[in-house]
N, C-alpha and C positions, 0 to 999 in steps of 0.2 A: 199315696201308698197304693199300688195296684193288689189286686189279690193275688194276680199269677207269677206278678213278679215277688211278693210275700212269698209265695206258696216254693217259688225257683230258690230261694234265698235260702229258708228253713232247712231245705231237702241239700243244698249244698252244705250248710253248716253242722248237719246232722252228719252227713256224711265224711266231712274232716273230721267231726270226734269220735265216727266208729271206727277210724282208720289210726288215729292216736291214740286210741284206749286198747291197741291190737288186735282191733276186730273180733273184739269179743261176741259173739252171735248170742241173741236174745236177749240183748238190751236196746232193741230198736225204738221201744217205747220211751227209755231212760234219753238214749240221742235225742229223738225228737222233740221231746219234752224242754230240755237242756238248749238247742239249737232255739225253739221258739224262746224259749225265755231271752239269751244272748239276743238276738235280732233285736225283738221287740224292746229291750232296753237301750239296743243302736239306735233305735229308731227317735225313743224318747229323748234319750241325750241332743238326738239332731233338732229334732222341736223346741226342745229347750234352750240350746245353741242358738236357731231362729229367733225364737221371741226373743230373747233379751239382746239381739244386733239391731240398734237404732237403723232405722231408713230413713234417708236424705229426704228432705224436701223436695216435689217436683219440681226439677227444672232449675236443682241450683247443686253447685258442686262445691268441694271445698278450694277449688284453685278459684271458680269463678266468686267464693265469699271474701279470698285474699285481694284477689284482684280491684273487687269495689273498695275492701277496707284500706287498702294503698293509695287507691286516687282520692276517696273521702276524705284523708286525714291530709293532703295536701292541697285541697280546695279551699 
């Protein structure tokens, strides 16, 4: 997570709900507030999503596990 690219992210997501809430002026702090919090749960969701996708073992796939378990069982 970069900070500038954080910081690009916020400032856009702030700026789609000042424009859906009709641009109501003087709630800049409410957007921004609101836009970090959205991100920063996108973000958690995606870590979370991470950790729990099992990673392959180096250097073996699952065509190349079928592959051995086909000529194994006919050896």
């Amino acid at each position: 997570m970069n900070g500038v690219n954080l910081h690009e992210e916020i400032l856009t997501v702030a700026r789609n709900l000042f424009e859906r809430s009709g641009q109501v002026e003087g709630r800049d702090l409410d957007n921004w507030l609101n836009a970090e919090r959205l991100v920063m749960a996108r973000y958690k969701q995606q870590e979370k999503l991470m950790a729990e996708t099992p990673t392959p073992k180096k250097g073996t796939s699952t065509t190349k596990r079928r592959i051995t378990r086909k000529f194994a069982t006919k050896i």
